[in-house]
py3Dmol code that shows the C-alpha trace and the ligand (Angstrom):
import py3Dmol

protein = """\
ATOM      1  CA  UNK A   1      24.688 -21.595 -85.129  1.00  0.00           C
ATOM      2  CA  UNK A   2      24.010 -21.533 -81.513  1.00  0.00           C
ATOM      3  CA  UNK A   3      26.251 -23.937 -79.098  1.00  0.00           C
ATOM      4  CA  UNK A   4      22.928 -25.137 -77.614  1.00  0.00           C
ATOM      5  CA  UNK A   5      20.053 -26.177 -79.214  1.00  0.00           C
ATOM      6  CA  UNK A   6      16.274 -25.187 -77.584  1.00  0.00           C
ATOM      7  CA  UNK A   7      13.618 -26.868 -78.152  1.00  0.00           C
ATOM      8  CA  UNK A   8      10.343 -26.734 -75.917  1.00  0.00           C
ATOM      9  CA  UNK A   9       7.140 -29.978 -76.860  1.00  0.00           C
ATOM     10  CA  UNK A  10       4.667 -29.163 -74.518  1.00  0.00           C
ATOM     11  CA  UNK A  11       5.776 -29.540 -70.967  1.00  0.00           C
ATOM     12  CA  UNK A  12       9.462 -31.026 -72.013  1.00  0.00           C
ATOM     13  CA  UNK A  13      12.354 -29.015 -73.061  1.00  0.00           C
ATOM     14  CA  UNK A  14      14.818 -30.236 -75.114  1.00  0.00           C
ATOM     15  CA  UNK A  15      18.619 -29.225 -74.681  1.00  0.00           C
ATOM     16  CA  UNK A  16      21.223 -30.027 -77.198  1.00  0.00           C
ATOM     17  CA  UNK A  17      25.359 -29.199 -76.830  1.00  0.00           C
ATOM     18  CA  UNK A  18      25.871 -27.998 -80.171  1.00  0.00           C
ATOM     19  CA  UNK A  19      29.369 -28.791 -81.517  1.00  0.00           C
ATOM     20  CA  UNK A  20      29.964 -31.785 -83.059  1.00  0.00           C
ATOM     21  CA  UNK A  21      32.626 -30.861 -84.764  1.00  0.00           C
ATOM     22  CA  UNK A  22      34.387 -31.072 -81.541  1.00  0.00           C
ATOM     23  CA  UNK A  23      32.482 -33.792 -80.078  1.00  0.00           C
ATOM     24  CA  UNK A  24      30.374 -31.027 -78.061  1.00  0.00           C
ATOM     25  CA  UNK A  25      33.353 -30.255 -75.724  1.00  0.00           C
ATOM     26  CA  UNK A  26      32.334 -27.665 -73.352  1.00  0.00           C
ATOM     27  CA  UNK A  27      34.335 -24.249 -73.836  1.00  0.00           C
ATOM     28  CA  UNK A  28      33.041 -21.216 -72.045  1.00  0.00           C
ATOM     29  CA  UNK A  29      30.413 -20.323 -74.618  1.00  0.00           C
ATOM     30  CA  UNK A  30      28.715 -23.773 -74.008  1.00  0.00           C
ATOM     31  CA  UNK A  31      28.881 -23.408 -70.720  1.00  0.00           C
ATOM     32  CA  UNK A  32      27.584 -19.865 -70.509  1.00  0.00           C
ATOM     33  CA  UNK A  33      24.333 -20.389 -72.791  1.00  0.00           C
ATOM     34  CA  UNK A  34      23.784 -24.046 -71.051  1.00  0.00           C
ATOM     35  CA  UNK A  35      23.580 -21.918 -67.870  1.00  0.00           C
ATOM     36  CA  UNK A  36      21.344 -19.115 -69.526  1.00  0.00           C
ATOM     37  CA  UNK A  37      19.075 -21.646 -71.226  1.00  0.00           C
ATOM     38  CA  UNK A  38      18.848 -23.669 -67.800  1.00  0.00           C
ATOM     39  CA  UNK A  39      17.689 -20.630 -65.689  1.00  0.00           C
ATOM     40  CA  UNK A  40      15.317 -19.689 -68.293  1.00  0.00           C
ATOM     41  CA  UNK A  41      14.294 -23.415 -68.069  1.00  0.00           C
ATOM     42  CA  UNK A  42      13.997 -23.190 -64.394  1.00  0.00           C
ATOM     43  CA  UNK A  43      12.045 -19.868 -64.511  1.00  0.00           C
ATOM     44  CA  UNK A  44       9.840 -21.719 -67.302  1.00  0.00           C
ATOM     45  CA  UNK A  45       6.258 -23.068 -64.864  1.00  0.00           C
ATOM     46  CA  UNK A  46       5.036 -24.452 -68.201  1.00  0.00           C
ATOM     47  CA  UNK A  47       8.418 -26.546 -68.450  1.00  0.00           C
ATOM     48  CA  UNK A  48       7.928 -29.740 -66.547  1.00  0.00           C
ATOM     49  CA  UNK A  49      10.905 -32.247 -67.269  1.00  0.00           C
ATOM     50  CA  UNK A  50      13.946 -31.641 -69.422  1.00  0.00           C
ATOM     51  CA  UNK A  51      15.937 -34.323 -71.724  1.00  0.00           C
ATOM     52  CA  UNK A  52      19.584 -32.977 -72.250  1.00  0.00           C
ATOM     53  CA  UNK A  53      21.661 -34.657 -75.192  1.00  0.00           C
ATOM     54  CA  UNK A  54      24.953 -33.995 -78.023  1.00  0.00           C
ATOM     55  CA  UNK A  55      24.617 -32.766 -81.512  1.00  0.00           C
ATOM     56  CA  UNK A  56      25.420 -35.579 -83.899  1.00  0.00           C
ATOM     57  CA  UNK A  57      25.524 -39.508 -83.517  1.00  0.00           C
ATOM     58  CA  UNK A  58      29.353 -39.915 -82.034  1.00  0.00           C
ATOM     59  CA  UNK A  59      29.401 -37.790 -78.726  1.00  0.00           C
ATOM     60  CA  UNK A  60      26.994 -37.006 -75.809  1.00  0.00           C
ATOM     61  CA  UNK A  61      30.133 -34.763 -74.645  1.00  0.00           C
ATOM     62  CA  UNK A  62      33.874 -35.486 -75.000  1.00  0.00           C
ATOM     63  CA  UNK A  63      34.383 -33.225 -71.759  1.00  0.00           C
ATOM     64  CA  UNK A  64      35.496 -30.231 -71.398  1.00  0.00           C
ATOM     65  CA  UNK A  65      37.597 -28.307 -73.924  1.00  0.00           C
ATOM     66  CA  UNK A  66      41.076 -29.122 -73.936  1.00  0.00           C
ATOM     67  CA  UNK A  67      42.263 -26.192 -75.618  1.00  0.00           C
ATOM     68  CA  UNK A  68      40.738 -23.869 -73.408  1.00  0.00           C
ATOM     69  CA  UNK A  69      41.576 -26.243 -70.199  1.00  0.00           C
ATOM     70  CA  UNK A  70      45.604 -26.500 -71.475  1.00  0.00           C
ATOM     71  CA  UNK A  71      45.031 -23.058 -70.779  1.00  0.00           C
ATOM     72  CA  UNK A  72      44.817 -22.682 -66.871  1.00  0.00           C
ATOM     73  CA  UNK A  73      47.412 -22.334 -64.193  1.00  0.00           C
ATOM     74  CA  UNK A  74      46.864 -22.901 -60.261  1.00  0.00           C
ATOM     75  CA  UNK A  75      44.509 -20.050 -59.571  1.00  0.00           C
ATOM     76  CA  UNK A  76      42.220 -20.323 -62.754  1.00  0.00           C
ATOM     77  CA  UNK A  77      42.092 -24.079 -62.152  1.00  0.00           C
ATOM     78  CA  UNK A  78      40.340 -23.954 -59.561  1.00  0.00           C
ATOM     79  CA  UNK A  79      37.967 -21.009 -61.039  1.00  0.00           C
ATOM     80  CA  UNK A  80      37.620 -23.047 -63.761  1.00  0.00           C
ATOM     81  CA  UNK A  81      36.367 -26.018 -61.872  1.00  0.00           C
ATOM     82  CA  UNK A  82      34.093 -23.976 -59.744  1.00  0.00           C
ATOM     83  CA  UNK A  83      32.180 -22.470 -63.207  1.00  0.00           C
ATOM     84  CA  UNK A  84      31.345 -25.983 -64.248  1.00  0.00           C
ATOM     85  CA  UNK A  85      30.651 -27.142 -60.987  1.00  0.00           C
ATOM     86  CA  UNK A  86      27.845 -24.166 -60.944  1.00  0.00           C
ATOM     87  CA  UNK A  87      26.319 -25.116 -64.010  1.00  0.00           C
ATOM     88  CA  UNK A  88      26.166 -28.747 -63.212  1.00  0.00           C
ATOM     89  CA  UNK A  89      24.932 -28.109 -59.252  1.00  0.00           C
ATOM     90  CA  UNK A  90      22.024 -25.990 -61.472  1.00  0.00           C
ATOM     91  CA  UNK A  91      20.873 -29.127 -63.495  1.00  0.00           C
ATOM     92  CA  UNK A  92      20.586 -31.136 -59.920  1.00  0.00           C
ATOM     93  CA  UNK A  93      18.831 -28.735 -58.076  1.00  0.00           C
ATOM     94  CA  UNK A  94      16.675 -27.346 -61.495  1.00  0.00           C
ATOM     95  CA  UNK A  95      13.610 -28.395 -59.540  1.00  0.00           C
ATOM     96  CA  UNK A  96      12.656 -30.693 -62.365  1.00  0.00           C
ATOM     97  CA  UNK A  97      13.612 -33.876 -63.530  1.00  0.00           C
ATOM     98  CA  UNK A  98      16.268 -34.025 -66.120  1.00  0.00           C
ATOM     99  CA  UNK A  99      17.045 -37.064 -67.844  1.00  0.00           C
ATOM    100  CA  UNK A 100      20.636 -37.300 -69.895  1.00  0.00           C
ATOM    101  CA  UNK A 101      19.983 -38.904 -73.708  1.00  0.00           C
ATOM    102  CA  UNK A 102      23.835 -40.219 -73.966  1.00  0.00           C
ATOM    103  CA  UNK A 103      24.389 -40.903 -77.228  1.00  0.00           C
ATOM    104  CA  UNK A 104      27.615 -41.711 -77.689  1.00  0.00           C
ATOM    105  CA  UNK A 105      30.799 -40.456 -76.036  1.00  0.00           C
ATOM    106  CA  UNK A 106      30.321 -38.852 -72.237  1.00  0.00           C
ATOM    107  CA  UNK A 107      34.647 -38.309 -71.102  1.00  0.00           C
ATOM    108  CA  UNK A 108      35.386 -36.513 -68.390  1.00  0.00           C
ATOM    109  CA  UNK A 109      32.893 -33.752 -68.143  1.00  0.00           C
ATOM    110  CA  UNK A 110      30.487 -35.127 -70.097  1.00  0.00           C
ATOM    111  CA  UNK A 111      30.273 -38.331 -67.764  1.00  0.00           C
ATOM    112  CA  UNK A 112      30.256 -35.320 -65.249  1.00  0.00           C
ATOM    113  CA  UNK A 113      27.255 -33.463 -66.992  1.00  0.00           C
ATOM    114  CA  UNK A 114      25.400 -36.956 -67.549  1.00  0.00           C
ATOM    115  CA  UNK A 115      25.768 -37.748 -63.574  1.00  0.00           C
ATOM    116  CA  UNK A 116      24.551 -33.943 -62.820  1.00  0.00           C
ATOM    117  CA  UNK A 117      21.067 -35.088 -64.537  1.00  0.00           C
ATOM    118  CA  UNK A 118      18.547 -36.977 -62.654  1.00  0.00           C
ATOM    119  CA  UNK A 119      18.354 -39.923 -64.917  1.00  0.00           C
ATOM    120  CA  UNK A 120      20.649 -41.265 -67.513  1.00  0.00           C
ATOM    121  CA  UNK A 121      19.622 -43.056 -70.472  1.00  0.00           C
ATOM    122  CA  UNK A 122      22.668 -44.512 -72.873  1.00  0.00           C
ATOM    123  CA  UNK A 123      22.181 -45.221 -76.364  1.00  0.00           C
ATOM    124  CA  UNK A 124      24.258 -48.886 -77.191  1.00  0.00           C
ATOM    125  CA  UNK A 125      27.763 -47.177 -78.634  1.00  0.00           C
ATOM    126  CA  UNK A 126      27.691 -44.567 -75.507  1.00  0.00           C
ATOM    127  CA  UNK A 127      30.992 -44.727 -73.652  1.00  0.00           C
ATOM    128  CA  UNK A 128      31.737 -43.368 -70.254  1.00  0.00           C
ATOM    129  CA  UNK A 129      34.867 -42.416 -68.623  1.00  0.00           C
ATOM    130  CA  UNK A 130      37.511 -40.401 -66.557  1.00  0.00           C
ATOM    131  CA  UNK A 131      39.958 -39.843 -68.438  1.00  0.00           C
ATOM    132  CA  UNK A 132      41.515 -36.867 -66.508  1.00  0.00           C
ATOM    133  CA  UNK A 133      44.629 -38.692 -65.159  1.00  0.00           C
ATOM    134  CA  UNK A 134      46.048 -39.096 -68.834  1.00  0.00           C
ATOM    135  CA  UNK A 135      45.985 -35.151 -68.951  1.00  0.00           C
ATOM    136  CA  UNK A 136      47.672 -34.931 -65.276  1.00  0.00           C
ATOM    137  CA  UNK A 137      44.506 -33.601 -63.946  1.00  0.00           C
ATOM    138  CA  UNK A 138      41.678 -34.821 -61.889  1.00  0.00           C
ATOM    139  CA  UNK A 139      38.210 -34.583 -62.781  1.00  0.00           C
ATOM    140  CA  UNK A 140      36.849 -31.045 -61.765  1.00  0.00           C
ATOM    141  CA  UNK A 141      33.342 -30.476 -62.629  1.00  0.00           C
ATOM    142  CA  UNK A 142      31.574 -33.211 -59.935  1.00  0.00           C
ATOM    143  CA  UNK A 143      33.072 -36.480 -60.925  1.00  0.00           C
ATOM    144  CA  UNK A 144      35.042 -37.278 -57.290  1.00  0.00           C
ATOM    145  CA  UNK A 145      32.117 -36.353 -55.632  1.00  0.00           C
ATOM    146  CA  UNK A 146      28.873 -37.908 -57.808  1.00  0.00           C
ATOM    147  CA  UNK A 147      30.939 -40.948 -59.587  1.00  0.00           C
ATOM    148  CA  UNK A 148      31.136 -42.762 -55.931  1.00  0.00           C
ATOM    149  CA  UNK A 149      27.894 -41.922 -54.633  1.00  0.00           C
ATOM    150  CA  UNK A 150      26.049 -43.371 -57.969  1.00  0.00           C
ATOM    151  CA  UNK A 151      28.715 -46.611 -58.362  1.00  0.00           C
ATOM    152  CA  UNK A 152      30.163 -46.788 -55.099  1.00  0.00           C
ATOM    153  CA  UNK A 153      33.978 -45.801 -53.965  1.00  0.00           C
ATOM    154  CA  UNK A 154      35.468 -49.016 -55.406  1.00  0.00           C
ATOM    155  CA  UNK A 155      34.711 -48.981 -59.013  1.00  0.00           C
ATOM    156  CA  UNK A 156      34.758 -44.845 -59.145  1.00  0.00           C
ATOM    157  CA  UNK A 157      38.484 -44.798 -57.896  1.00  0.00           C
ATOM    158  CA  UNK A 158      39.078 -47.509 -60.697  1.00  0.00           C
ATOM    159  CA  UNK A 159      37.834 -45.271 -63.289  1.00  0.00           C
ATOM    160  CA  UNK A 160      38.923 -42.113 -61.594  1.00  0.00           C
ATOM    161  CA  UNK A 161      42.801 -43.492 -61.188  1.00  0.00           C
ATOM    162  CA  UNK A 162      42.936 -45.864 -64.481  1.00  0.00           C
ATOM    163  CA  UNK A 163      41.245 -43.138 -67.196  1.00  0.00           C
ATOM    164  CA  UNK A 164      39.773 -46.233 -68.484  1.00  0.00           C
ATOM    165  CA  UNK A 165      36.523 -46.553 -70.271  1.00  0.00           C
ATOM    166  CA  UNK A 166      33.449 -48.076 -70.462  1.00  0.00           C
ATOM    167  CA  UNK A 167      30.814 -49.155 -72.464  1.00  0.00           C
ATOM    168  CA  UNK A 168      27.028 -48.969 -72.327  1.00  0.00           C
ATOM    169  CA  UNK A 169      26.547 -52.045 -71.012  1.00  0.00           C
ATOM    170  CA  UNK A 170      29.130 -52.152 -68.454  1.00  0.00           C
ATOM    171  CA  UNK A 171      27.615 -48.623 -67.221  1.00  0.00           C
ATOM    172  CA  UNK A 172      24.276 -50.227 -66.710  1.00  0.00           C
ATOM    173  CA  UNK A 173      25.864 -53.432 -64.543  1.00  0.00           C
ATOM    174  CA  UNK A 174      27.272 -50.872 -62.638  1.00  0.00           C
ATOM    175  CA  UNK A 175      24.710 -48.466 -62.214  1.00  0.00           C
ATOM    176  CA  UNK A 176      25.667 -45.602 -64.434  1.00  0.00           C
ATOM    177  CA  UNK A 177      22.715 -45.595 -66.067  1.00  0.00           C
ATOM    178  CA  UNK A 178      19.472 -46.520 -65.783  1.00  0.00           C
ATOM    179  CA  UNK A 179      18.288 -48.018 -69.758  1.00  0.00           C
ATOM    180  CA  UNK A 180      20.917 -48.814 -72.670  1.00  0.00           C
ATOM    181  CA  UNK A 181      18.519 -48.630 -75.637  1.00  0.00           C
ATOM    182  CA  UNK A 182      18.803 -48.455 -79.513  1.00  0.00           C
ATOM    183  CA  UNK A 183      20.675 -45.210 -81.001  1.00  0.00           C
ATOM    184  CA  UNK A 184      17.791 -44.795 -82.933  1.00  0.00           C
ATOM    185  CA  UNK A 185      15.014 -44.683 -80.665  1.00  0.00           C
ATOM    186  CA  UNK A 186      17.163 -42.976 -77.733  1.00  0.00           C
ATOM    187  CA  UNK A 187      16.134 -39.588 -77.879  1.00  0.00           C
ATOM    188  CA  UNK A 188      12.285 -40.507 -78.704  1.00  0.00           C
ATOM    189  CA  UNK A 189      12.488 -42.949 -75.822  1.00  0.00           C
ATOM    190  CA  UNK A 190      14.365 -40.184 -73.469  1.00  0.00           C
ATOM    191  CA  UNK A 191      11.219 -37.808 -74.685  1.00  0.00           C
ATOM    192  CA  UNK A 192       8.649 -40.259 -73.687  1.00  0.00           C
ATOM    193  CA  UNK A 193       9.482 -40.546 -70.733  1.00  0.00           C
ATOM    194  CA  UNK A 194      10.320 -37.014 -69.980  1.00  0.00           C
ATOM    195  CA  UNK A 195       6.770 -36.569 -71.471  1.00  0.00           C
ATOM    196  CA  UNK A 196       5.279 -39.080 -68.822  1.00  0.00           C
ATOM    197  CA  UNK A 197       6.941 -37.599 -65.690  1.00  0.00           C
ATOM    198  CA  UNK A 198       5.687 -33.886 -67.304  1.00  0.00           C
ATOM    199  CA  UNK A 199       2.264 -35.384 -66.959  1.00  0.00           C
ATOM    200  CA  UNK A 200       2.811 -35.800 -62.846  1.00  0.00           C
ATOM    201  CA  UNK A 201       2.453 -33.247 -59.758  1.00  0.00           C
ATOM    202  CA  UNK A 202       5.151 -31.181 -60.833  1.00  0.00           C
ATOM    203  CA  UNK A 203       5.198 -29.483 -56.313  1.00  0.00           C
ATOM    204  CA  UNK A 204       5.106 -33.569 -55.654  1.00  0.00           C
ATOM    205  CA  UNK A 205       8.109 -34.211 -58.182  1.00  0.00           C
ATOM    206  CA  UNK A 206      10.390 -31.469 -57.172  1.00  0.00           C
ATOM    207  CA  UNK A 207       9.946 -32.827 -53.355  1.00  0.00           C
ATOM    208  CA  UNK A 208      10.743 -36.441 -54.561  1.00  0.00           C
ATOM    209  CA  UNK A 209      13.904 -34.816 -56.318  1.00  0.00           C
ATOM    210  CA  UNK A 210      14.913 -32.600 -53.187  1.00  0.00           C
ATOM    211  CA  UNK A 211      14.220 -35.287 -50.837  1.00  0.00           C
ATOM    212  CA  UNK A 212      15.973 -38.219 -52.637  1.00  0.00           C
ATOM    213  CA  UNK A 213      19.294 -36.278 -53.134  1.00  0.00           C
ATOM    214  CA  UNK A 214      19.190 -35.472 -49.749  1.00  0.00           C
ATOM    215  CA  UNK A 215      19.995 -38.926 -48.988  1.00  0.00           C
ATOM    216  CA  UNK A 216      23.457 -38.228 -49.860  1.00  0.00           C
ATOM    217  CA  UNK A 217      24.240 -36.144 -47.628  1.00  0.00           C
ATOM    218  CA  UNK A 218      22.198 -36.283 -44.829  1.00  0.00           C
ATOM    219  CA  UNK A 219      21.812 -38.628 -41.650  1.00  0.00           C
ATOM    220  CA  UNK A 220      18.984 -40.841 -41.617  1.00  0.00           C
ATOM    221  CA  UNK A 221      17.224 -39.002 -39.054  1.00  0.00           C
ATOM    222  CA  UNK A 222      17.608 -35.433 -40.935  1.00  0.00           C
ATOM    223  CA  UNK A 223      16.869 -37.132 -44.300  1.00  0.00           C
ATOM    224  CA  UNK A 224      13.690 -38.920 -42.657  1.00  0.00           C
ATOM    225  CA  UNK A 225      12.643 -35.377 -41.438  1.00  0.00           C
ATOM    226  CA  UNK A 226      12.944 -33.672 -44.536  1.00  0.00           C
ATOM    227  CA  UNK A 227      11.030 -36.588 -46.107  1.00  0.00           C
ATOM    228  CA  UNK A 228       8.098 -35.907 -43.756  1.00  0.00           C
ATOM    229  CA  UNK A 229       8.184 -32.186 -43.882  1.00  0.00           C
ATOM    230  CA  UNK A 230       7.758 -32.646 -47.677  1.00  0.00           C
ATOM    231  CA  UNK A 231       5.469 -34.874 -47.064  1.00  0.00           C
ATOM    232  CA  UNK A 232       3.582 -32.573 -45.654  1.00  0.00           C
ATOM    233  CA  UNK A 233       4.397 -29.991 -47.786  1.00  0.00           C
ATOM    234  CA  UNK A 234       2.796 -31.362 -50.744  1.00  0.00           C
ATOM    235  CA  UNK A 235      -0.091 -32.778 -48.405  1.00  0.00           C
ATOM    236  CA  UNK A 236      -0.895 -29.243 -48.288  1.00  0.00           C
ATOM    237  CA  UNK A 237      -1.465 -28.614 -52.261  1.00  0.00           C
ATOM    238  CA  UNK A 238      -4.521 -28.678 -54.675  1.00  0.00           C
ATOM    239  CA  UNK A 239      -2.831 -31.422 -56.788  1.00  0.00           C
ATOM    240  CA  UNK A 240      -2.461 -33.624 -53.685  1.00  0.00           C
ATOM    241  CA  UNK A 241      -6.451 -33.000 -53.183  1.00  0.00           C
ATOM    242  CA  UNK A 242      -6.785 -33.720 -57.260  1.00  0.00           C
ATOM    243  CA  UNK A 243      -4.636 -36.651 -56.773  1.00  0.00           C
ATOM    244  CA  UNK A 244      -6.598 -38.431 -54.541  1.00  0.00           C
ATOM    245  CA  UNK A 245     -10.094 -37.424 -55.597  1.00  0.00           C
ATOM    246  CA  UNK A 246      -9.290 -38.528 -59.176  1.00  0.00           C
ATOM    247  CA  UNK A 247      -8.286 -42.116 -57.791  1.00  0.00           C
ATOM    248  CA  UNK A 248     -11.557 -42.497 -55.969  1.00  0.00           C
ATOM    249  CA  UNK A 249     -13.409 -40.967 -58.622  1.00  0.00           C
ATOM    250  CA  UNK A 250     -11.719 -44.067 -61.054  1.00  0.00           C
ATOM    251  CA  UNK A 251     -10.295 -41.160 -63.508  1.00  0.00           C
ATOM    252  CA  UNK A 252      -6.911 -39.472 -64.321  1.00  0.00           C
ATOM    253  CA  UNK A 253      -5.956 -36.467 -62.510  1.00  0.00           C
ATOM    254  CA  UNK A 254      -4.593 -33.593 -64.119  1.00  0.00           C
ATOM    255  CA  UNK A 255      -2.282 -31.777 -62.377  1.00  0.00           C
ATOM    256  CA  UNK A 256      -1.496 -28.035 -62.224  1.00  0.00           C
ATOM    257  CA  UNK A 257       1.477 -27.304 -59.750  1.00  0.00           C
ATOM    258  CA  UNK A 258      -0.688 -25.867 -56.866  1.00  0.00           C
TER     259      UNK A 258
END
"""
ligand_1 = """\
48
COA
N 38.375 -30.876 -76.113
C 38.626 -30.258 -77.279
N 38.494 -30.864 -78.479
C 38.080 -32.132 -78.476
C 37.794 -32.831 -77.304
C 37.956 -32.152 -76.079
N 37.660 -32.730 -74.915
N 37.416 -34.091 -77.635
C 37.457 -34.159 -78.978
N 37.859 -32.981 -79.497
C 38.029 -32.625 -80.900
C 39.306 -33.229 -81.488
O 40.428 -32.432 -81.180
C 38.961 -33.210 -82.944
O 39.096 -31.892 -83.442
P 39.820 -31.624 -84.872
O 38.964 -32.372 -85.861
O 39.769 -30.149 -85.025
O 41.192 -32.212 -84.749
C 37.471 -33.541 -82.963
O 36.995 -33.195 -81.672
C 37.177 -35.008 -83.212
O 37.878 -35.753 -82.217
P 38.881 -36.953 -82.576
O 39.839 -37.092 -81.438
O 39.472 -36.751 -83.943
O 37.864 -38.184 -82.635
P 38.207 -39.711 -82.369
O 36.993 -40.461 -82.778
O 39.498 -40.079 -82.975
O 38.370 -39.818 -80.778
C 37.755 -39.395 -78.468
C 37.252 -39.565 -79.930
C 36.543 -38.951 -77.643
C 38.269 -40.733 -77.962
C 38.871 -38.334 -78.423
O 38.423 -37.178 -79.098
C 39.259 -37.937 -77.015
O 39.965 -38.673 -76.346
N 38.837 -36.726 -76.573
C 39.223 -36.203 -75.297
C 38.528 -36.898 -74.179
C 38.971 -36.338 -72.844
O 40.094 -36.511 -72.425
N 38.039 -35.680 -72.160
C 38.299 -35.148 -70.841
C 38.708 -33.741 -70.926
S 38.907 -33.095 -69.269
"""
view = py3Dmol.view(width=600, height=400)
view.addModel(protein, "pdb")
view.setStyle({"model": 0}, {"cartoon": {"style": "trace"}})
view.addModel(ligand_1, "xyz")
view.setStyle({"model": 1}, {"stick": {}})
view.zoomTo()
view.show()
C-alpha cells in the first residue's frame, strides 16, 4: 500500500498521507512520493485545486517521524529540515489552490504541512500544535516562519515555546483555520469547495495566490506593483474576455486557462 493516496474527480485531486498506523508521520518515503505526486499535480493543466488530508479518523499528521528524526546529528539536521521545507515551499507555490482537510491530529509537521496549504479546514476533534520543544528541537519544516505570519508573533511563540496544544475551535479564534466542521462531512465539504474554486479562471487564481502571499514579504509599494502587473497579466487572457462577456451576456462563464 502506497504512503499516499491519489485520487483525481474532475478538476480536484485528492491527496491522502497514508499511514495510520503511525498517525501518518512523515518518514522519507512520505515525503518523497508527496513530492512526486505534487509535481505531477503541478504538471497536471486538467488539475485545478487540490484537497490534501490523513488516512484514518485520528490524525491529519502527527509530524514528522520520530524514529527517523532521533536519527540526525548537526549536519543532517539541517538537511533534514531543508527536504521538508522543499516539499512544503512546493504546496505554496503549486500554482493552485490547496486546501488542508485536518481531520484530526496536525503536531509539529503536520501543523507545518496544514499551514503550507492555502486554506485549512479542521474537522471538530482536529488538534494543532508545536510540540518540538518537548523533543529539544525546534520546529523545522516552516513553523517559525508561517505560524506568526498566519496568528501573529504573540500567540505563535506561545505555542512554539510551550509545545502546547490546541483544539479546533481555539485554532479558528485564532486564525488557524478558516471552517471547523463535522468529521463526517469534512472531506465532502473540503471537496466542494475545492470543486467550486476548480470551476474559476484557473491564470486569474494562480495570480490571486502569487499576489496574496506576496504580502508577506514584500513592501507595500512592491506588493501593490506586483498586484497591478498581475492585474494586467490576466487582463491580457481569453478567460478575462469570457469573464466579462458572460456577465453582460447574464450567463456563466466557463473558463479554460487561456
Ligand atoms: N513519529 C513516529 N511515530 C509516531 C508519531 C511520530 N511523530 N506520532 C505517533 N506515532 C506512532 C506511535 O509511536 C504509535 O506507534 P506504535 O503503535 O507502533 O507504538 C502510533 O503512532 C500511535 O500513536 P500513539 O502515541 O500510541 O497514539 P496516542 O493516541 O496515544 O497519542 C499523539 C497521539 C499524537 C498525542 C502522540 O502519538 C504523539 O505525541 N505523537 C508525536 C507528536 C509529535 O511530537 N510530533 C512532532 C514531531 S517533530
Amino acid at each position: 500500500m502506497s504512503v499516499i493516496l491519489f485520487d483525481q474527480s474532475s478538476a480536484v485531486a485528492t491527496v491522502t498521507i497514508n499511514r495510520p498506523d503511525k498517525l501518518n508521520a512523515l518518514n522519507a518515503d512520505v515525503l518523497r512520493h508527496l513530492w512526486e505526486t505534487l509535481l505531477g499535480i503541478q504538471a497536471n493543466a486538467d488539475i485545478r485545486a487540490v484537497v490534501i488530508t490523513g488516512a484514518g479518523s485520528k490524525a491529519f499528521v502527527a509530524g514528522a517521524d520520530i524514529t527517523e528524526l532521533h536519527q540526525n546529528n548537526e549536519q543532517t539536521g539541517r538537511q533534514f529540515a531543508e527536504h521538508g521545507q522543499r516539499v512544503f515551499t512546493l504546496i505554496e507555490n503549486l500554482g493552485k489552490p490547496v486546501i488542508a482537510a485536518v481531520n484530526g491530529f496536525a503536531l509539529g509537521g503536520g501543523c507545518e504541512l496544514a499551514m503550507a496549504c492555502h486554506i485549512r479546514f479542521a474537522s471538530e476533534n482536529a488538534v494543532f500544535g508545536q510540540p518540538e520543544i518537548n523533543l529539544g528541537i525546534i520546529p523545522g519544516y516552516g513553523g517559525t516562519q508561517r505560524l506568526p505570519r498566519i496568528v501573529g508573533t504573540a500567540k505563535a511563540l506561545e505555542l512554539i515555546l510551550s509545545g502546547d496544544r490546541i483544539d479546533a475551535a481555539e485554532a479558528l479564534r485564532l486564525g488557524l483555520v478558516n471552517r471547523v466542521l463535522k468529521q463526517e462531512s469534512l472531506l465532502n465539504d473540503s471537496l466542494a469547495f475545492a470543486s467550486s474554486l476548480a470551476d474559476k479562471a484557473p491564470l486569474a487564481l494562480r495570480a490571486c495566490l502569487e499576489a496574496t502571499q506576496s504580502s508577506a514579504t514584500s513592501s507595500l509599494r512592491d506588493g501593490l506593483d506586483i498586484e497591478a502587473r498581475m492585474f494586467g497579466a490576466t487582463c491580457g487572457t481569453e478567460d478575462f474576455l469570457e469573464g466579462t462577456k458572460a456577465f453582460l451576456e447574464k450567463r456563466q462563464a466557463t473558463f479554460v486557462g487561456r
